[in-house]
C-alpha positions as CSV (number, residue, x, y, z in Angstrom):
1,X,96.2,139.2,72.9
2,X,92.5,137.6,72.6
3,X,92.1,135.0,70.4
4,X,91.8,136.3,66.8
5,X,89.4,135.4,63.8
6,X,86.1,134.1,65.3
7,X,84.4,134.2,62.4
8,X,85.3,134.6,58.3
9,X,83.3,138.2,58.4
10,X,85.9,139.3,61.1
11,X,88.7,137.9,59.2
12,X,88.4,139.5,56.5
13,X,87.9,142.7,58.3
14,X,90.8,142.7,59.9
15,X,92.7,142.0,56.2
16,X,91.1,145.0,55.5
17,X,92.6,147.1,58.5
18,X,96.1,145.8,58.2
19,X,96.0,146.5,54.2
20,X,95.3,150.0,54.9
21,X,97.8,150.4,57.6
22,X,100.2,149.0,55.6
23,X,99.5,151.1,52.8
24,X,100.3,154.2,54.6
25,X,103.5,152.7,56.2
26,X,105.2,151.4,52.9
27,X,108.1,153.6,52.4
28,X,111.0,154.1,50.2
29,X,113.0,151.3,49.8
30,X,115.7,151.8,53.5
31,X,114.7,155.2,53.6
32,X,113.1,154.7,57.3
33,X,112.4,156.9,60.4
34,X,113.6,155.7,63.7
35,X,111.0,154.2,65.1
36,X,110.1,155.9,68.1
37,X,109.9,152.4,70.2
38,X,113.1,151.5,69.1
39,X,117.3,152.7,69.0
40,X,118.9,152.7,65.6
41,X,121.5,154.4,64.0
42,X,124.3,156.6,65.6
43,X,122.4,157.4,68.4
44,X,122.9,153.6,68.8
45,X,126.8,153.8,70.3
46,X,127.0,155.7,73.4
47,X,126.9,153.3,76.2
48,X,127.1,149.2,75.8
49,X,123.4,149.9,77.3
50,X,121.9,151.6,74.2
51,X,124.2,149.1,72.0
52,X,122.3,146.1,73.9
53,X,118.6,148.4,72.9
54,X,119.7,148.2,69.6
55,X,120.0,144.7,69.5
56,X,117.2,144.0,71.4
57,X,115.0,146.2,68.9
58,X,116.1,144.3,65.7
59,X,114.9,140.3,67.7
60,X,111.7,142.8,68.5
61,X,111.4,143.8,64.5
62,X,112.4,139.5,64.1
63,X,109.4,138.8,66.2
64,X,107.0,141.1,64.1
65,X,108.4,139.7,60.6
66,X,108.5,136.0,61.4
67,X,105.6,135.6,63.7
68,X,103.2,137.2,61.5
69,X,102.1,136.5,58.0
70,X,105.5,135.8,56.6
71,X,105.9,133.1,58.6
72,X,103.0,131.1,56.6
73,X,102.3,132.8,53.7
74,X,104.2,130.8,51.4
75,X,102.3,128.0,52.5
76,X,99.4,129.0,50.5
77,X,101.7,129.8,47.7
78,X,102.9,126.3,47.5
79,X,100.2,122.9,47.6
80,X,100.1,123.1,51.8
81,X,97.3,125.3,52.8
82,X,93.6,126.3,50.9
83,X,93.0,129.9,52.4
84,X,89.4,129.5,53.4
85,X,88.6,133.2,54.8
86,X,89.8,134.8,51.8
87,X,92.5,136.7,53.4
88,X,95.4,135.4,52.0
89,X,93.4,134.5,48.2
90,X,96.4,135.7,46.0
91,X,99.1,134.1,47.4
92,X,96.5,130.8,47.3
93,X,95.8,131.5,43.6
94,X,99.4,132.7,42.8
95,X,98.2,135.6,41.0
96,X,99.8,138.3,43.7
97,X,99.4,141.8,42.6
98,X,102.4,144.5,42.6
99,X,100.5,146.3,44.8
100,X,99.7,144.0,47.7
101,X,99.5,145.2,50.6
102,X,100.9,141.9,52.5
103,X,103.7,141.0,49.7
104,X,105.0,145.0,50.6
105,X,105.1,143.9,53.8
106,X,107.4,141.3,53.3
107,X,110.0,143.1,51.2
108,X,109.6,146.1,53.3
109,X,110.0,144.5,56.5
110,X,112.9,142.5,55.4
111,X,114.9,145.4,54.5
112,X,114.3,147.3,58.1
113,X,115.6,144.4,59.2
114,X,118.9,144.6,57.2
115,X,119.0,148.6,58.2
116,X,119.1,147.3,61.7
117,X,121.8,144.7,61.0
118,X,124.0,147.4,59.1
119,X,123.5,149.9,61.7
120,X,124.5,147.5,64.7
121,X,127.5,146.0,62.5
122,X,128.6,149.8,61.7
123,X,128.4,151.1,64.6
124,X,130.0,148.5,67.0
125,X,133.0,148.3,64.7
126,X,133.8,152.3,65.6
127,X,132.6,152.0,69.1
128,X,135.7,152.0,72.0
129,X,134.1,151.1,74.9
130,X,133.1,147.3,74.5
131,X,135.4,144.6,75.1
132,X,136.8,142.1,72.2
133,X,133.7,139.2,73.4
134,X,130.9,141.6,73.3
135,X,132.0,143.3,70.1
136,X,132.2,139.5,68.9
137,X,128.6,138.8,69.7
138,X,126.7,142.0,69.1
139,X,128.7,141.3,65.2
140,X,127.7,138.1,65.0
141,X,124.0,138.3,65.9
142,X,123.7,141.1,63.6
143,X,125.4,139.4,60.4
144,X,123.2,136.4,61.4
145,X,120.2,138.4,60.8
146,X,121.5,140.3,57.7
147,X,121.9,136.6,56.3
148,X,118.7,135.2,57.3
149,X,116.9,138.0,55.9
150,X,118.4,138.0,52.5
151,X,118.1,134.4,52.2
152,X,114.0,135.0,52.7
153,X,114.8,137.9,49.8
154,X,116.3,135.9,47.2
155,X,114.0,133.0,47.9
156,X,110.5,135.4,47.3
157,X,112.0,137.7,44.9
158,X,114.9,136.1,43.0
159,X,118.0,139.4,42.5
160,X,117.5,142.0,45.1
161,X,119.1,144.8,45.9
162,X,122.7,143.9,47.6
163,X,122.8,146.5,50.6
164,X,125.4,146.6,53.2
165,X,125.2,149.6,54.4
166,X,123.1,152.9,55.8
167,X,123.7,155.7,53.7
168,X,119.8,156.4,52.7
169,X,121.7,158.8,49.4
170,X,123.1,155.3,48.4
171,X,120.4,152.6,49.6
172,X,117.2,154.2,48.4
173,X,118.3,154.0,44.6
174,X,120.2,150.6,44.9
175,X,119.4,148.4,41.7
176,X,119.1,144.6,42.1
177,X,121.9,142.4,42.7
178,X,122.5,139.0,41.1
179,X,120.9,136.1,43.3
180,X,125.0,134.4,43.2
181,X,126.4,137.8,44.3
182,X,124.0,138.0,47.3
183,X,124.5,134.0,48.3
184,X,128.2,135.1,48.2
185,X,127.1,137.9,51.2
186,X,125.4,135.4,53.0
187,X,127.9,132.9,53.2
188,X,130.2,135.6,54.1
189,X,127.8,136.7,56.8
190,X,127.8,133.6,58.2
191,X,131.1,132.3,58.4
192,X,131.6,135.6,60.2
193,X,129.3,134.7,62.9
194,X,130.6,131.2,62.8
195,X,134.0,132.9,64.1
196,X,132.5,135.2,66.0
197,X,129.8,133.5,68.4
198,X,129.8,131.3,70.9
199,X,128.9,128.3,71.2
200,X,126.7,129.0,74.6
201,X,123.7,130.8,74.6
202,X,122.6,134.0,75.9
203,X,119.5,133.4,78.2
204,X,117.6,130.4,79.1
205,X,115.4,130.5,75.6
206,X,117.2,129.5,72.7
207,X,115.9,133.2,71.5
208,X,119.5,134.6,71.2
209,X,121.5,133.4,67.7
210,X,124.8,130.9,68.8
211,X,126.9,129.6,66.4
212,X,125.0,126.5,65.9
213,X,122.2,128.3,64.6
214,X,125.4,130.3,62.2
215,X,126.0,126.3,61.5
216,X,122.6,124.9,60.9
217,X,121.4,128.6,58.2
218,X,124.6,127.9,56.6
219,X,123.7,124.1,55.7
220,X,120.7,125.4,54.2
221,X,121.9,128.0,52.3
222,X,124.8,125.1,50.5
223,X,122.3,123.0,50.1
224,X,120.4,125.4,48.1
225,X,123.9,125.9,46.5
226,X,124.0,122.3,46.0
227,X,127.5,122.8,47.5
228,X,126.6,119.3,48.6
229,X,129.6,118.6,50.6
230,X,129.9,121.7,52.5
231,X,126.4,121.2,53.2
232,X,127.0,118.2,55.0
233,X,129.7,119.0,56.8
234,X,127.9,121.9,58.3
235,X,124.6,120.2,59.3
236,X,126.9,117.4,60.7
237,X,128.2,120.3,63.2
238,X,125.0,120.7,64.1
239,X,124.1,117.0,64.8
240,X,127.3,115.7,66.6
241,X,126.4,118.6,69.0
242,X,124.1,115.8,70.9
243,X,124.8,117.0,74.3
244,X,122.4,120.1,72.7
245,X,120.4,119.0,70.4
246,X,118.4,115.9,70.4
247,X,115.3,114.7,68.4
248,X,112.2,115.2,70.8
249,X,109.4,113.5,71.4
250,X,106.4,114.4,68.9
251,X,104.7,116.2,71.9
252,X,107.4,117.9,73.2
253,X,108.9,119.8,70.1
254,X,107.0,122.9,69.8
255,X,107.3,123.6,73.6
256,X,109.5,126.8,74.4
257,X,112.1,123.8,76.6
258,X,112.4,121.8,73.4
259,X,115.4,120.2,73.4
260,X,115.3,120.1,69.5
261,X,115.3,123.8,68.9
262,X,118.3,125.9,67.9
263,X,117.0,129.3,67.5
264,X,113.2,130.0,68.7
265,X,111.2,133.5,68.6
266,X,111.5,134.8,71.9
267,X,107.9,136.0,74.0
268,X,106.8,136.6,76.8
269,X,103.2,135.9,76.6
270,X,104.3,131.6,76.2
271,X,102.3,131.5,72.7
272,X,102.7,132.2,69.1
273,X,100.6,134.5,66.7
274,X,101.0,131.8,64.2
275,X,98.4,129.1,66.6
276,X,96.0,132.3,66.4
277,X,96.3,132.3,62.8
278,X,95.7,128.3,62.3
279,X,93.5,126.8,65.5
280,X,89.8,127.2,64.4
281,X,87.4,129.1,65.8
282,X,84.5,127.4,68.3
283,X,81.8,129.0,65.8
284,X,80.4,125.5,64.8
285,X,79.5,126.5,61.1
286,X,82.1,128.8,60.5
287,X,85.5,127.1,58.6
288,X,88.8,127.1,59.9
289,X,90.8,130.2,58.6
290,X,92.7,127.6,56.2
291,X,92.9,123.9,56.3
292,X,95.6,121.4,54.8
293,X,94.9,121.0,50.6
294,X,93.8,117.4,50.5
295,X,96.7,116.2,48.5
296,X,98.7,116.7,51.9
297,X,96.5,115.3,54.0
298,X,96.8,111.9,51.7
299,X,100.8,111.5,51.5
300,X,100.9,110.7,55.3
301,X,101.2,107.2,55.9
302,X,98.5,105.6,58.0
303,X,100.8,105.0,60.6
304,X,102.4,108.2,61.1
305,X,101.7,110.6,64.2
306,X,102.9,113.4,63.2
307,X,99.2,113.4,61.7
308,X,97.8,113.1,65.3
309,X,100.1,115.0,66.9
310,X,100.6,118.0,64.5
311,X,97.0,118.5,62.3
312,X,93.5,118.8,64.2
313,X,90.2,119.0,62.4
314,X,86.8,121.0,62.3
315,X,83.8,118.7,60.4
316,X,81.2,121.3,58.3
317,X,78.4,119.5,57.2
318,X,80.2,116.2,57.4
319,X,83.4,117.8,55.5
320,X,86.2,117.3,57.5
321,X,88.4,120.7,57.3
322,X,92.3,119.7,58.7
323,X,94.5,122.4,60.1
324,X,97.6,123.0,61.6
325,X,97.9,121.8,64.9
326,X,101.8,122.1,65.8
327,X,101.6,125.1,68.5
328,X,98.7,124.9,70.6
329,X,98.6,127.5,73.0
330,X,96.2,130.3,72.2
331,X,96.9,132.5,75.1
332,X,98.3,132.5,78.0
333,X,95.4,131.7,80.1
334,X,95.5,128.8,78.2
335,X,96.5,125.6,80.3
336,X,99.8,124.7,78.3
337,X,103.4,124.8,78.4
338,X,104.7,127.7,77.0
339,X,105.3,128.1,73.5
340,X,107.9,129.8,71.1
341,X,107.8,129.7,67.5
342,X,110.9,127.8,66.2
343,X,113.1,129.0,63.5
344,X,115.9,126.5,63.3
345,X,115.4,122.9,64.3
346,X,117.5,119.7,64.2
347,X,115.3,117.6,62.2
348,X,116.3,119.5,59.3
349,X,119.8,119.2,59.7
350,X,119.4,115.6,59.1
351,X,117.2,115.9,56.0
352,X,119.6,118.5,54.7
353,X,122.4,116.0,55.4
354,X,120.3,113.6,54.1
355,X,119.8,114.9,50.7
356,X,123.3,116.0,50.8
357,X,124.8,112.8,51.3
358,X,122.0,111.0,48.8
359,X,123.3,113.9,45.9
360,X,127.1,112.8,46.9
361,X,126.6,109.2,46.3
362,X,126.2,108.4,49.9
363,X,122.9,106.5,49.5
364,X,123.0,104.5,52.7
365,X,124.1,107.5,55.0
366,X,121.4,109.2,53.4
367,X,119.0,106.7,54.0
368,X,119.7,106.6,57.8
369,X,119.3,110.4,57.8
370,X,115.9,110.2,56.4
371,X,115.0,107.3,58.6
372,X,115.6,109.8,62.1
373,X,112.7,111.4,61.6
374,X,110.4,108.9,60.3
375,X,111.5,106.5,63.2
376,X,110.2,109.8,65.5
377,X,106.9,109.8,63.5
378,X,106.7,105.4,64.4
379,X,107.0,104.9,60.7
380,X,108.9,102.0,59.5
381,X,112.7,102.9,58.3
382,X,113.2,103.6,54.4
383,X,114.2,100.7,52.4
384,X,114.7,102.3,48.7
385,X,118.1,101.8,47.0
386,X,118.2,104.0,44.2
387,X,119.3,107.7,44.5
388,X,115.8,109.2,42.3
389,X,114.0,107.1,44.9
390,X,115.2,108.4,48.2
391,X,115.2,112.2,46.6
392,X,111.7,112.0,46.5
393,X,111.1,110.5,49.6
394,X,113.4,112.8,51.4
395,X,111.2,115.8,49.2
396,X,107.7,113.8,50.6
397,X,109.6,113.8,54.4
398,X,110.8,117.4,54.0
399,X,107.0,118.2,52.9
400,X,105.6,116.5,56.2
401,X,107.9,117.4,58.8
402,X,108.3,121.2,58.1
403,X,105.2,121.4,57.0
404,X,103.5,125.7,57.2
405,X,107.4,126.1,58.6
406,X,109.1,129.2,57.1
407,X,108.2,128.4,53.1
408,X,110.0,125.1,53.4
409,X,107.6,123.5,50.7
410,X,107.1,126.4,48.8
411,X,111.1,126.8,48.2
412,X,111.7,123.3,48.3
413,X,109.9,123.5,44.8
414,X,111.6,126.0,43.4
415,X,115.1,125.1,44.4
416,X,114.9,121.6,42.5
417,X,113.0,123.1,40.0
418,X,109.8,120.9,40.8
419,X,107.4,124.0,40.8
420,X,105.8,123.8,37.7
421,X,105.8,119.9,37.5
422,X,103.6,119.7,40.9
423,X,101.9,122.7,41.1
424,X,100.4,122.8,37.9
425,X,98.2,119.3,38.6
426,X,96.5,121.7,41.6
427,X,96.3,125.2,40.9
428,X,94.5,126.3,38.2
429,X,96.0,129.3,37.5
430,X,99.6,128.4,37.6
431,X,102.0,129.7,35.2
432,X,106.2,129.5,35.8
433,X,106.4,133.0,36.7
434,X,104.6,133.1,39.5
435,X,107.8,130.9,41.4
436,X,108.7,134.9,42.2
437,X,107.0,137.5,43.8
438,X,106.6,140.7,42.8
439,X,108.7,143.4,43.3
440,X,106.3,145.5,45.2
441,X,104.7,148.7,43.3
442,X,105.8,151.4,45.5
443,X,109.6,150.3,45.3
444,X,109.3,150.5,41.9
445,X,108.3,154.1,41.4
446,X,110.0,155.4,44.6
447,X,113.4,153.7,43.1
448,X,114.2,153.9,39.7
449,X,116.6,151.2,39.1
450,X,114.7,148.6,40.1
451,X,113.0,146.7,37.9
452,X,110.0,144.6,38.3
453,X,109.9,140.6,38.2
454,X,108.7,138.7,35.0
455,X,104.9,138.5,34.0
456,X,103.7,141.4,36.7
């Protein structure tokens, strides 16, 4: 793939394309075709062959979800990125319409994901021809993914509709479930693949869900939960796993051998859609396709090299524009090690635990948590004392180190109900409900018991 966006005019073109493809691909909510690339359903469970396509095809439909827009969208929603092409202008504005053609993506693509899952989980409990281990995996991977999926859900849309299995009668008139009921799922889901995967991994990658990556979701999602003692417990699995996992060097972390990864993207290619998306263009008047908000940019210490190492800049007419600069490989004739883009990492585990601890009471393990990563970044350790001091610095770490990650920021906000407080002082147009996005048009008429999201 050739390097995209050389200029703002081609950009915006190509927003144009993808809105009209996706306008014609936007179904009814589960009610999908088999794709004709890819094995689902019962013609899924005839051989442990077609089983292993079937799994295979739901990473592929991963790959396409999480290495595309998704994957930084949220950025512009929250106070990381300014969305200088005009591309992404309603998620950097927060005024999203119903009918978006990239927020229909999202919910759309999310649930042929969870078709997938159900399909694989289905049909490899009736099958009779796998052993015990591979039944155990092919389950676990696929509750993994039902559980990552509906954690992005609840996290864009608030209640969503709870769906656990394939019956299209069933699924395509399914009315939203309460944001508790569906945590309850994904805990579920993930204690399952806790017990059922391995520790190992499958391949050389890091591409294939283990159950450290069960370990290291499921701190998240109790931390979100502010089940503050479970969420420690799990993200300390994850960490006493050093033999693993270890915090790597600033240069070394985005690199497909990072030692610091615990689930990556797989590809084959050695680089990421997402450094085509953020590394300007060599058009020396045209702007980069977005650029860190300038309130980021200023709550790095002067000292930290996560600055150097992770943001690059383009000057316009003596305006410096800063960018994201963690994966660096364009393509692969490019002269880099190769590249995958990194779902789960370790350095979160110890700002989850961090944060965790600090909410328990545990201000000084919390502290030393906080203090990993800075120490990585050649910042000086923490020193504050207080508990409402080290929440906000762990919240200012959090912002820096996972910075255009997955919505980190942007949920980060929402979670500890800090949206409105920050994001009013930068965005104009700000108003409370915009923390959710819209339940896409097209859902709405084709099902009707869903109903749409406050203030759209």
């Amino acid at each position: 793939m050739k390097k995209l966006y050389k200029n703002n005019e081609i950009w915006k073109f190509l927003m144009l394309i993808a809105l009209i493809i996706l306008n014609y691909s936007c179904k009814k909510l589960i009610e999908i075709d088999a794709p004709v690339n890819e094995i689902i359903g019962s013609k899924v469970f005839n051989s442990e062959a077609s089983v292993d396509a079937a799994l295979n095809g739901l990473y592929i439909t991963f790959r396409n979800q999480f290495d595309g827009s998704i994957g930084f969208l949220p950025s512009f929603s929250s106070d990381e990125l300014n969305d200088n092409a005009g591309g992404f202008i309603s998620f950097n504005t927060n005024r999203i319409g119903v009918d978006d053609g990239f927020n229909s993506a999202i919910w759309k693509n999310s649930y042929d994901l969870i078709y997938q899952s159900n399909s694989i989980i289905e049909g490899v409990q009736l099958t009779s021809f796998l052993s015990v281990g591979k039944k155990n995996q092919l389950l676990g991977e696929a509750k993994f993914m039902r559980a990552f999926n509906y954690f992005e859900l609840v996290n864009f849309y608030g209640d969503v509709p709870l769906i656990t299995a394939t019956d299209v009668r069933i699924t395509s008139i399914a009315a939203r479930t309460s944001i508790d009921l569906v945590y309850k799922q994904i805990i579920t889901d993930l204690k399952d693949a806790q017990f059922l995967l391995d520790d190992s991994y499958l391949g050389p990658d890091r591409s294939r869900v283990n159950r450290s990556a069960a370990n290291a979701l499921l701190a998240r999602v109790y931390l979100y939960k502010q089940e503050y003692g479970n969420a420690e417990i799990q993200a300390t699995n994850v960490i006493n796993n050093a033999s693993v996992y270890q915090i790597e060097t600033l240069s070394n972390l985005f690199l497909k051998s990072s030692k610091e990864t615990i689930f990556q993207i797989a590809n084959v290619n050695g680089y990421t859609n997402l450094a085509q998306t953020f590394i300007a263009n060599t058009n020396p008047v045209s702007l980069p396709n977005c650029s860190f908000t300038d309130d980021f940019i200023s709550a790095f210490e002067p000292s930290d090299q996560r600055k150097m190492n992770w943001i690059s800049v383009k000057t316009i007419k003596n305006t410096p524009y800063f960018y994201p600069y963690k994966y660096k490989k364009l393509s692969s004739s490019v002269n880099l090690q190769p590249e995958c883009l990194i779902v789960l990492r370790l350095a979160e585990q110890y700002l989850i635990r961090a944060e965790a601890r600090v909410m328990q009471g545990k201000l000084t393990e919390g502290r030393d948590d906080l203090n990993v990563t800075r120490r990585r970044a050649g910042l000086l350790d923490n020193t504050q004392v207080s508990k409402e001091e080290l929440l906000l610095a762990i919240e200012k770490e959090k912002r820096i180190e996972l910075c255009v990650e997955f919505g980190h920021r942007w949920f980060d906000l929402k979670r500890t109900k800090r949206a409105d407080q920050i994001l009013s002082l930068v965005k104009s147009a700000w108003k409370p409900t915009a923390a959710l996005y819209p339940i896409p048009l097209i859902e709405l008429n084709n099902n009707p018991n869903l109903t749409p999201n406050p203030g759209y």
